[in-house]
Gaussian input, Z-matrix of N, CA and C with variables (Angstrom, degrees):
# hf/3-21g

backbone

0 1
 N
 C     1     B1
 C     2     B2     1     A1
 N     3     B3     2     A2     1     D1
 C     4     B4     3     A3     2     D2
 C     5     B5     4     A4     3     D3
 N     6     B6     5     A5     4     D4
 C     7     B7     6     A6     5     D5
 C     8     B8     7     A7     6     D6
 N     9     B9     8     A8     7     D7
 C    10    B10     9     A9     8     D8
 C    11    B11    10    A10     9     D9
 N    12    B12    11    A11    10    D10
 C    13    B13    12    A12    11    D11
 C    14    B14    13    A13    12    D12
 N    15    B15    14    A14    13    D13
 C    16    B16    15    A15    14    D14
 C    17    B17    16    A16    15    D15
 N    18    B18    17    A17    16    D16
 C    19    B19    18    A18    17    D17
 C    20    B20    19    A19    18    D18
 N    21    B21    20    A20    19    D19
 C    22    B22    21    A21    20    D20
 C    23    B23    22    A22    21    D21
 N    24    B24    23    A23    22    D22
 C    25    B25    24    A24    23    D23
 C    26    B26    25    A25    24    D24
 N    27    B27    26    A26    25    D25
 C    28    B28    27    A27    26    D26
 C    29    B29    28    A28    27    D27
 N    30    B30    29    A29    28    D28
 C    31    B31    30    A30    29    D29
 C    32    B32    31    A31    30    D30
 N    33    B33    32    A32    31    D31
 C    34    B34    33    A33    32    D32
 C    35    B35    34    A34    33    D33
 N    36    B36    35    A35    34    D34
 C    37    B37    36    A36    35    D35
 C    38    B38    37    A37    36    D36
 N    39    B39    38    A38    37    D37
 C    40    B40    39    A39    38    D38
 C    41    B41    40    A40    39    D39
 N    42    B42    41    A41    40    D40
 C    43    B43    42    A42    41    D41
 C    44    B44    43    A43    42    D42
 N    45    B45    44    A44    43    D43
 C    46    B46    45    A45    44    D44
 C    47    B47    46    A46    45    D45
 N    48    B48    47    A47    46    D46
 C    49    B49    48    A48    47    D47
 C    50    B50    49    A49    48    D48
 N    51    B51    50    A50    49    D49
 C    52    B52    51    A51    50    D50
 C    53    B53    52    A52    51    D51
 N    54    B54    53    A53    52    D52
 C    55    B55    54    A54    53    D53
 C    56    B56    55    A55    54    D54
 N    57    B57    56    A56    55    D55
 C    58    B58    57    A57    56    D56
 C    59    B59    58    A58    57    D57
 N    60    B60    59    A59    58    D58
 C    61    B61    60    A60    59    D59
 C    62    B62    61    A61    60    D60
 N    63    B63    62    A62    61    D61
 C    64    B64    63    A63    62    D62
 C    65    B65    64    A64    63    D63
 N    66    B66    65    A65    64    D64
 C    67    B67    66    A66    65    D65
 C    68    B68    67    A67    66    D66
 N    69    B69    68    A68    67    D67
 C    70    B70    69    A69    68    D68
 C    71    B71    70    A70    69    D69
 N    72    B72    71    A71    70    D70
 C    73    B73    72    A72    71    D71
 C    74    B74    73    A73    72    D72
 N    75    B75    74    A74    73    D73
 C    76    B76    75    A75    74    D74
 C    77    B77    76    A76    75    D75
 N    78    B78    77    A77    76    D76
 C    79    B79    78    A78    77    D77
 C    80    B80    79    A79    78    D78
 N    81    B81    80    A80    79    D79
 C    82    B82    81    A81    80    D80
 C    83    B83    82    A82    81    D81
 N    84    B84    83    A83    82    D82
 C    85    B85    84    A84    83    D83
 C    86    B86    85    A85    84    D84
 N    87    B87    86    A86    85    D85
 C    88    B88    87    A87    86    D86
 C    89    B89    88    A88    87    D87
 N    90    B90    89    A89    88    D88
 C    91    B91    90    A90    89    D89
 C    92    B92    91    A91    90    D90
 N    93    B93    92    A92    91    D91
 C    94    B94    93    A93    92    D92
 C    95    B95    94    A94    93    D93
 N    96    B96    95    A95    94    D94
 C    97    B97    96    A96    95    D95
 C    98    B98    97    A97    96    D96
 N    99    B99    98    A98    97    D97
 C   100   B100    99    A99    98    D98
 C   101   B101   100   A100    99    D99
 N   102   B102   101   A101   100   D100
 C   103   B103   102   A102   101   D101
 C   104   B104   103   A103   102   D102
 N   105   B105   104   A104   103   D103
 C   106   B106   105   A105   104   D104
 C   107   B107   106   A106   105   D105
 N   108   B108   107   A107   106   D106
 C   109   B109   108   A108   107   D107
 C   110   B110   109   A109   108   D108
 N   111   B111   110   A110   109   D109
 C   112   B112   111   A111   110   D110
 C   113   B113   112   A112   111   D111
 N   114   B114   113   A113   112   D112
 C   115   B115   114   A114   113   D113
 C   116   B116   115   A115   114   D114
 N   117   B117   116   A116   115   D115
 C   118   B118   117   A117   116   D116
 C   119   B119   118   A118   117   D117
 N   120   B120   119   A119   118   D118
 C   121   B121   120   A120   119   D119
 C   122   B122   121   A121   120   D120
 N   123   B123   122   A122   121   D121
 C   124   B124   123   A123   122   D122
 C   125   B125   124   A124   123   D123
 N   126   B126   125   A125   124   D124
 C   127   B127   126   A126   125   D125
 C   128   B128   127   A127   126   D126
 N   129   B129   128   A128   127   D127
 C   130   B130   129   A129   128   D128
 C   131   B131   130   A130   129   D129
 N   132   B132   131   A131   130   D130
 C   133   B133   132   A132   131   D131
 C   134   B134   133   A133   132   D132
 N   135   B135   134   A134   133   D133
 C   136   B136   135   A135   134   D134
 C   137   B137   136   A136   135   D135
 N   138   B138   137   A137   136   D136
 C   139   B139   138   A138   137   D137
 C   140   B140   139   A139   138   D138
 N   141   B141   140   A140   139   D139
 C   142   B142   141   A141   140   D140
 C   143   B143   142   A142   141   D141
 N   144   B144   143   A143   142   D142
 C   145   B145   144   A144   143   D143
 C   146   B146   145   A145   144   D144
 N   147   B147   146   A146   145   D145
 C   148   B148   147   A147   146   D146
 C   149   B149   148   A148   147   D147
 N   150   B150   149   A149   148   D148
 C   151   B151   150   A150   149   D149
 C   152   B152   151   A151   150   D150
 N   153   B153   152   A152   151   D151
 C   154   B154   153   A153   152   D152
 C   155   B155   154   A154   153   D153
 N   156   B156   155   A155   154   D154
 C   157   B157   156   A156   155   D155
 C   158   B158   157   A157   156   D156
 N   159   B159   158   A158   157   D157
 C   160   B160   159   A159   158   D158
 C   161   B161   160   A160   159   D159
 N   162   B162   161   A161   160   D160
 C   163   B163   162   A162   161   D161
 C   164   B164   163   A163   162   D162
 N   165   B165   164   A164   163   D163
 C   166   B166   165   A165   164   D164
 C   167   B167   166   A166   165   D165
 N   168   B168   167   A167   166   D166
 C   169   B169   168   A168   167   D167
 C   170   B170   169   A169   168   D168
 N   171   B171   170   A170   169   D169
 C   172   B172   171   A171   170   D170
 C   173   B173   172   A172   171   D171
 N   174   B174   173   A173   172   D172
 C   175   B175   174   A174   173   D173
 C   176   B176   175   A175   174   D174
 N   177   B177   176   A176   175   D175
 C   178   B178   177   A177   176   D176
 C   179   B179   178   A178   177   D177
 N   180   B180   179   A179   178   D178
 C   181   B181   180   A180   179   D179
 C   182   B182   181   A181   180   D180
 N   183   B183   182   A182   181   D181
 C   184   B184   183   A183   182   D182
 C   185   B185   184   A184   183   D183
 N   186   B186   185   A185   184   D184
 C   187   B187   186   A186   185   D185
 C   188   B188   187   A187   186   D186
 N   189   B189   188   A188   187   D187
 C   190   B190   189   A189   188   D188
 C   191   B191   190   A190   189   D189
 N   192   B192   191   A191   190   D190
 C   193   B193   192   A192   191   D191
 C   194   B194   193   A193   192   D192
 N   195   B195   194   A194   193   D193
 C   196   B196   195   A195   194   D194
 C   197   B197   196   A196   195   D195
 N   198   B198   197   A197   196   D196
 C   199   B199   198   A198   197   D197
 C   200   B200   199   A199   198   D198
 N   201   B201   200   A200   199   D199
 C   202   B202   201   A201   200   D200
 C   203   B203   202   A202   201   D201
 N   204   B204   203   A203   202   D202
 C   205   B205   204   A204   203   D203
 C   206   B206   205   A205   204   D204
 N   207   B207   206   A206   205   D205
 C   208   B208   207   A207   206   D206
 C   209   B209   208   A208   207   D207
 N   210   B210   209   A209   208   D208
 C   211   B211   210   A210   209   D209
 C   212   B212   211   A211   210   D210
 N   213   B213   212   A212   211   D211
 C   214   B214   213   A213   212   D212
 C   215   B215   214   A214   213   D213
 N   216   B216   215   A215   214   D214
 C   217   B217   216   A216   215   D215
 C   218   B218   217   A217   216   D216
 N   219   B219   218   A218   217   D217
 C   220   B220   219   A219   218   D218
 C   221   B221   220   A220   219   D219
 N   222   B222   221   A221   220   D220
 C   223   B223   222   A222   221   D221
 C   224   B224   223   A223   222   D222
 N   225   B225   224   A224   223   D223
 C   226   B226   225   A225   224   D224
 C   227   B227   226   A226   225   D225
 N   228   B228   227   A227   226   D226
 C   229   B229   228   A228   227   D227
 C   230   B230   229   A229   228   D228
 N   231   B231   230   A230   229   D229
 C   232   B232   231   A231   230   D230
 C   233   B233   232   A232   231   D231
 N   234   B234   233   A233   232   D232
 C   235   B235   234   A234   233   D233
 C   236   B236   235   A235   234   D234
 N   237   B237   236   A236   235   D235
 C   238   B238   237   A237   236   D236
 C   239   B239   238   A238   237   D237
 N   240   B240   239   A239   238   D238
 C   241   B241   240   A240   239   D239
 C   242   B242   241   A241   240   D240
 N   243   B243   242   A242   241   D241
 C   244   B244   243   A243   242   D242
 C   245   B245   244   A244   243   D243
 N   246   B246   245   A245   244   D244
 C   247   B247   246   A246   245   D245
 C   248   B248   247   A247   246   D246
 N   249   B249   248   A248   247   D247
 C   250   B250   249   A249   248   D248
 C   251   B251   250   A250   249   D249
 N   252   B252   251   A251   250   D250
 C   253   B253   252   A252   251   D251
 C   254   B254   253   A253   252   D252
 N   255   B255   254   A254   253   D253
 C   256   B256   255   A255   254   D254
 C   257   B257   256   A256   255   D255

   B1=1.4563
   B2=1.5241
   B3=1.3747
   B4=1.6221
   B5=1.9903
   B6=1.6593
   B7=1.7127
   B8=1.6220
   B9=1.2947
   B10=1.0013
   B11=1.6727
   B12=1.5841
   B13=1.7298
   B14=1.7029
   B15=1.5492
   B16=1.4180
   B17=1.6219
   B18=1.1750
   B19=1.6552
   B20=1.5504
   B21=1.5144
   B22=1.4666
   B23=1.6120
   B24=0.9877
   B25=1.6194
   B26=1.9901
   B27=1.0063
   B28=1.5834
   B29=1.4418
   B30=1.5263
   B31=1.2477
   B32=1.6728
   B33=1.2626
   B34=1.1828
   B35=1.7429
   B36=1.0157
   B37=1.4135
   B38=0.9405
   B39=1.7412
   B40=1.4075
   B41=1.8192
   B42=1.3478
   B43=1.6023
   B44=1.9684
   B45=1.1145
   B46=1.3503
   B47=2.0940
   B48=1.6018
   B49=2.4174
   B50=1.7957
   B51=1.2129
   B52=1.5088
   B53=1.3895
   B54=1.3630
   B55=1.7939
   B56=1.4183
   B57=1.1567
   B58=1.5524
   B59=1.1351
   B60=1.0462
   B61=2.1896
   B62=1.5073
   B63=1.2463
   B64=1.5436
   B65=1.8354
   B66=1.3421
   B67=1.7135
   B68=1.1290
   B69=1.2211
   B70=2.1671
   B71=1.9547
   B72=1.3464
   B73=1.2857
   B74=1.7436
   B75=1.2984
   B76=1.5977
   B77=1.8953
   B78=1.4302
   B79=1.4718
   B80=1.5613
   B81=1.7395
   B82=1.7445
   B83=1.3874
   B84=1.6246
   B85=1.5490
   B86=1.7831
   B87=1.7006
   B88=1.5644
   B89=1.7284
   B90=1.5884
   B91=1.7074
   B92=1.7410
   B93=1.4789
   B94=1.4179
   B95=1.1757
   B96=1.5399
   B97=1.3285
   B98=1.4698
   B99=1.3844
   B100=1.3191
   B101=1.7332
   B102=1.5642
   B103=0.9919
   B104=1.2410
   B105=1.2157
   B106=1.4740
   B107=1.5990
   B108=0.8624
   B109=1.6496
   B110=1.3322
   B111=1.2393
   B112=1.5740
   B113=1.6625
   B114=1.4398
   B115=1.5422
   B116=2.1341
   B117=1.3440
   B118=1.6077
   B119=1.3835
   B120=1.2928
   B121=1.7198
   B122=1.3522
   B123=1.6733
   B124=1.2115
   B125=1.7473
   B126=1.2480
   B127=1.4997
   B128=1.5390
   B129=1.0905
   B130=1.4938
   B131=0.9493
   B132=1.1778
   B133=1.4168
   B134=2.0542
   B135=1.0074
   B136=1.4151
   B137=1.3885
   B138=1.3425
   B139=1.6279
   B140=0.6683
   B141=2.0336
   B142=1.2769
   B143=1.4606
   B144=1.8022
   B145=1.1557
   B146=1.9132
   B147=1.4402
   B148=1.6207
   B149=1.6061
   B150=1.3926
   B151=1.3506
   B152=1.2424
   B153=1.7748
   B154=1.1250
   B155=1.6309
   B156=1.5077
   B157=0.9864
   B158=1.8330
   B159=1.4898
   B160=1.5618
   B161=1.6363
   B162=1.2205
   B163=1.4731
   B164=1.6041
   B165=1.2090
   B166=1.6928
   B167=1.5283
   B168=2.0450
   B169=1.6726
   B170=1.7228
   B171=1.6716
   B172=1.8065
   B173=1.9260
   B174=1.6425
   B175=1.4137
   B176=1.4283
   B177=1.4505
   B178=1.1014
   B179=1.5808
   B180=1.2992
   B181=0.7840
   B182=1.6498
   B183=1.5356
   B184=1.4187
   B185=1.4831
   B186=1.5593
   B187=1.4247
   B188=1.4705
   B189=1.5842
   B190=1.7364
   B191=1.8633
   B192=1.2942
   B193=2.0862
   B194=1.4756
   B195=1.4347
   B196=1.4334
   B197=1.6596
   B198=1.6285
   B199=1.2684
   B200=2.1305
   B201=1.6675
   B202=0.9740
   B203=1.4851
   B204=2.0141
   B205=1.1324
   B206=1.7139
   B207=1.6845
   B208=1.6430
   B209=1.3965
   B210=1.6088
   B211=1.5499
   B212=1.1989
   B213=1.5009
   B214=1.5882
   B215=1.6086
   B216=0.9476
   B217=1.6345
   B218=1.7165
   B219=1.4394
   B220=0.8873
   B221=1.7902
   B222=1.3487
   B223=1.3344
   B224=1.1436
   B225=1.6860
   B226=1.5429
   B227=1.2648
   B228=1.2555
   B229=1.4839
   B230=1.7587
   B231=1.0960
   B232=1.3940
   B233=1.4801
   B234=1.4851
   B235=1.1727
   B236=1.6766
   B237=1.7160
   B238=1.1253
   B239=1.8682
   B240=1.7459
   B241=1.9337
   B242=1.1247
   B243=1.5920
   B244=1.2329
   B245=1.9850
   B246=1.3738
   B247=1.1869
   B248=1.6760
   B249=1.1305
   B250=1.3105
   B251=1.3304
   B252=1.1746
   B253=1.5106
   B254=1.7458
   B255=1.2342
   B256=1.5597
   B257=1.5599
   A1=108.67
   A2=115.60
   A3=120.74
   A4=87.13
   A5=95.31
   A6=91.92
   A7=96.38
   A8=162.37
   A9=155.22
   A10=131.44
   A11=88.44
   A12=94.69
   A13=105.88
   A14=106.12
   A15=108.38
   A16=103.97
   A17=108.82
   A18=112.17
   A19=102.04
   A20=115.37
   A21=124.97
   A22=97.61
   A23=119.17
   A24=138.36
   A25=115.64
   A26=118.18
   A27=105.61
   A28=122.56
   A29=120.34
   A30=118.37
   A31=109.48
   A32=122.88
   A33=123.83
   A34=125.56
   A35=111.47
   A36=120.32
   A37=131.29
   A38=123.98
   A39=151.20
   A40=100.00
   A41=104.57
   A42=110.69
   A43=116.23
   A44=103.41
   A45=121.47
   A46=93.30
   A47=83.86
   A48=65.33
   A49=80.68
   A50=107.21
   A51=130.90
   A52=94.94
   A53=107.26
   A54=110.25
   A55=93.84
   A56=103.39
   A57=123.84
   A58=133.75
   A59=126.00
   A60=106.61
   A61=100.19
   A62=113.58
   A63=123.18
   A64=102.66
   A65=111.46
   A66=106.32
   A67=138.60
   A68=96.62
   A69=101.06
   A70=77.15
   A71=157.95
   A72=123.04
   A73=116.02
   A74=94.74
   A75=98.71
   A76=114.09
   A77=98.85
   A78=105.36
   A79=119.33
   A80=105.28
   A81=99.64
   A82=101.56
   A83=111.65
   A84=94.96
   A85=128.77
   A86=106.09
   A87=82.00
   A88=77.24
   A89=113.68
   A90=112.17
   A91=94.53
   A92=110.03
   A93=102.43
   A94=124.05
   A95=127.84
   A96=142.50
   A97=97.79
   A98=116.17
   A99=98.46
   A100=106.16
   A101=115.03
   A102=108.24
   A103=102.84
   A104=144.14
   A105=135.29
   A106=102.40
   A107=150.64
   A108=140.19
   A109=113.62
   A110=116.60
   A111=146.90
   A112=96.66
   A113=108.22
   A114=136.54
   A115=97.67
   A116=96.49
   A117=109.72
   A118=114.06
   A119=115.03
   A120=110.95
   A121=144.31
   A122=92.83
   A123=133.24
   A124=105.32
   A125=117.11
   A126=123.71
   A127=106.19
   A128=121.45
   A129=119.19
   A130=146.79
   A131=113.33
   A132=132.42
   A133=93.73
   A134=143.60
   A135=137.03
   A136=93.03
   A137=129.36
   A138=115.90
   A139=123.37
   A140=122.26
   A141=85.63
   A142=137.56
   A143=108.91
   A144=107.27
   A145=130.98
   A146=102.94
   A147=123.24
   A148=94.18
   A149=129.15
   A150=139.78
   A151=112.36
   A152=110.17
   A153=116.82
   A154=108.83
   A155=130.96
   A156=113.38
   A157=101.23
   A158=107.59
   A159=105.82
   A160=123.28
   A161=109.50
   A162=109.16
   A163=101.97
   A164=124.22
   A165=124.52
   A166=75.55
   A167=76.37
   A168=101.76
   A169=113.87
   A170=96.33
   A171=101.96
   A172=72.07
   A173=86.59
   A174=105.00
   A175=123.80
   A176=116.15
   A177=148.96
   A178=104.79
   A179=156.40
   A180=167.19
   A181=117.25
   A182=132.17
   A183=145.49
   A184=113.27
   A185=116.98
   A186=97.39
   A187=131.16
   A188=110.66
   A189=118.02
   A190=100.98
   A191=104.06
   A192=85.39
   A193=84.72
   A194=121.69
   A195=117.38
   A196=133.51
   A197=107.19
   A198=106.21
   A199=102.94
   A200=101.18
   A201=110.32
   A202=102.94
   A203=114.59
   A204=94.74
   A205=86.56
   A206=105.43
   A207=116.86
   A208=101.51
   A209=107.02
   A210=108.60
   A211=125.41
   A212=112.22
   A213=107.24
   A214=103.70
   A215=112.64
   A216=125.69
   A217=103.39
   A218=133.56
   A219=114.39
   A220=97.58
   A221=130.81
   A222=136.91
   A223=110.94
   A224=128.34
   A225=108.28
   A226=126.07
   A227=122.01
   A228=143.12
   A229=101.48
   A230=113.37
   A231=123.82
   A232=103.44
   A233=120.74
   A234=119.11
   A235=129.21
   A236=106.37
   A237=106.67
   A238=134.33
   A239=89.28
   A240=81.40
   A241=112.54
   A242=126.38
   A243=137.79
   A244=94.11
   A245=101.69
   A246=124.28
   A247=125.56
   A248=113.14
   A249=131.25
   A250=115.10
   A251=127.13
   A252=148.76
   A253=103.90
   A254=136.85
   A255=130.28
   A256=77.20
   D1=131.91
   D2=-165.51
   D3=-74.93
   D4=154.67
   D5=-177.45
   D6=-84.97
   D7=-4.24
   D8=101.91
   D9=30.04
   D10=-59.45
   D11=177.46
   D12=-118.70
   D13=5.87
   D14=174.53
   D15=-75.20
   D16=-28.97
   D17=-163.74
   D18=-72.20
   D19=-20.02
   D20=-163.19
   D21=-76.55
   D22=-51.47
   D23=-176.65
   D24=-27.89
   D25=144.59
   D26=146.84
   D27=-62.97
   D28=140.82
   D29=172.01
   D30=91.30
   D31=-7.24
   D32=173.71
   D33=-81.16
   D34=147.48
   D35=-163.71
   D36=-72.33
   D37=4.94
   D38=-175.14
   D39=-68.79
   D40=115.21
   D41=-179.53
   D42=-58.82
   D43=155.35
   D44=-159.81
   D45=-59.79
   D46=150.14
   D47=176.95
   D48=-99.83
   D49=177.41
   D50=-169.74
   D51=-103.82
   D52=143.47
   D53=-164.29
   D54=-81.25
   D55=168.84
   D56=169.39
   D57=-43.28
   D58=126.40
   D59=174.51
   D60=-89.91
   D61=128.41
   D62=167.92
   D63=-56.01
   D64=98.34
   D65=155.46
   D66=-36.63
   D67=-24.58
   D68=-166.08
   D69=-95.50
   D70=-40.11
   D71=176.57
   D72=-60.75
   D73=-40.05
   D74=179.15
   D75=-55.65
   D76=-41.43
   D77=178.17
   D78=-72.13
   D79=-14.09
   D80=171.69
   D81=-78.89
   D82=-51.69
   D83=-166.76
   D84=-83.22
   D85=29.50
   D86=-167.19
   D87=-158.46
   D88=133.54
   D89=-172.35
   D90=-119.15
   D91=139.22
   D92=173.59
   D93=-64.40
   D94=-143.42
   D95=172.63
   D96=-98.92
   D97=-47.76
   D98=-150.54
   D99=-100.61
   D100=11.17
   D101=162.52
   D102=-98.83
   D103=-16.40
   D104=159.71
   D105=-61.62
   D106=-39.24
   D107=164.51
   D108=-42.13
   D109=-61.56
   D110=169.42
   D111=-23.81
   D112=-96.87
   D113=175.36
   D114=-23.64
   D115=-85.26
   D116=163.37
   D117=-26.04
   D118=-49.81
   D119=-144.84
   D120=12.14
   D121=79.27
   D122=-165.41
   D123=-122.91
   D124=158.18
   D125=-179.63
   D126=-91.93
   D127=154.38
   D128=166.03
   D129=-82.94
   D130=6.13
   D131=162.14
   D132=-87.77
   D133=2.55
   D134=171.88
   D135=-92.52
   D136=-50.40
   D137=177.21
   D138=-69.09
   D139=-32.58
   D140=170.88
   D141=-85.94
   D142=-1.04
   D143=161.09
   D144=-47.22
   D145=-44.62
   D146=166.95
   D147=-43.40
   D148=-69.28
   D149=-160.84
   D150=-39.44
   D151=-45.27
   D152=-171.89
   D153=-88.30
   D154=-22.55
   D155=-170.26
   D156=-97.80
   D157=12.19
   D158=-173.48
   D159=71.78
   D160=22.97
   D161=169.63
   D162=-112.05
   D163=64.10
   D164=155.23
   D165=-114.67
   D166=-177.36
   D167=179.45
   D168=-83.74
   D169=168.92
   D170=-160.90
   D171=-79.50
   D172=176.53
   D173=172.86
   D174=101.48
   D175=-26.16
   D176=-170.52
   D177=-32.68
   D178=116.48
   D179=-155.65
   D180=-132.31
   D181=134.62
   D182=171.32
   D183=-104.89
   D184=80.25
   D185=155.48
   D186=-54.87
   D187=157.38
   D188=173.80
   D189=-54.87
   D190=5.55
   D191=-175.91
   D192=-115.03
   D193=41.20
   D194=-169.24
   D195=19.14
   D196=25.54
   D197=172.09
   D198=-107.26
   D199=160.52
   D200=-155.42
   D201=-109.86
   D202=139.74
   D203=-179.34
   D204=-142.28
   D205=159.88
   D206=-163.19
   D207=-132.37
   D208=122.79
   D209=162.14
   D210=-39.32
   D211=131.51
   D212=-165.00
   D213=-73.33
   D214=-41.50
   D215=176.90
   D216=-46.25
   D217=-37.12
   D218=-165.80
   D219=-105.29
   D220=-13.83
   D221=142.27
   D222=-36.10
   D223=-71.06
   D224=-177.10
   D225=-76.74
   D226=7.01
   D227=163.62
   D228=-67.02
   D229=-66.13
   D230=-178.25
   D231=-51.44
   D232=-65.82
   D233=-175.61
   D234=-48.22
   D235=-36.93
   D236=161.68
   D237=-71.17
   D238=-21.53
   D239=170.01
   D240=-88.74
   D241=22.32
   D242=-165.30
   D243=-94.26
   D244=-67.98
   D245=151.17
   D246=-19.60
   D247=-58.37
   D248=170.36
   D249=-53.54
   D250=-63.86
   D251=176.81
   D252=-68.45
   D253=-16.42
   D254=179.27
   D255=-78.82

């Protein structure tokens, strides 16, 4: 029997897969870039001007697909000392 369709079988030795992560928790706690543009409606070259001078929000995170994602909690944190300071 090819090990191929042995793995398919009951009782076969093929390791357990790791359950799923529910998206919609991942999607409460963490907002992209480009839905912060969106929300904002602002161009991206304005963030990344912010980026560079360090006025985005803390938290800021680099995935390995080099896109960036920010605790929402610390987004509406930002947004409100945004508020504060107008």
């Amino acid at each position: 029997m090819a090990a191929s369709t042995r793995r398919n079988q009951p009782g076969s030795t093929r390791p357990a897969r790791k359950k799923a992560v529910n998206s919609a928790s991942i999607d409460d706690k963490w907002i992209t870039v480009p839905e912060i543009l969106e929300e904002l409606k602002i161009d991206r070259r304005t963030w990344q001007h912010w980026v560079t001078r360090g006025c985005t929000p803390e938290g800021m995170i680099r995935l390995p697909s080099g896109r960036y994602r920010i605790p929402r909690d610390h987004y509406r944190a930002w947004l409100a000392s945004l508020e504060v300071d107008a």
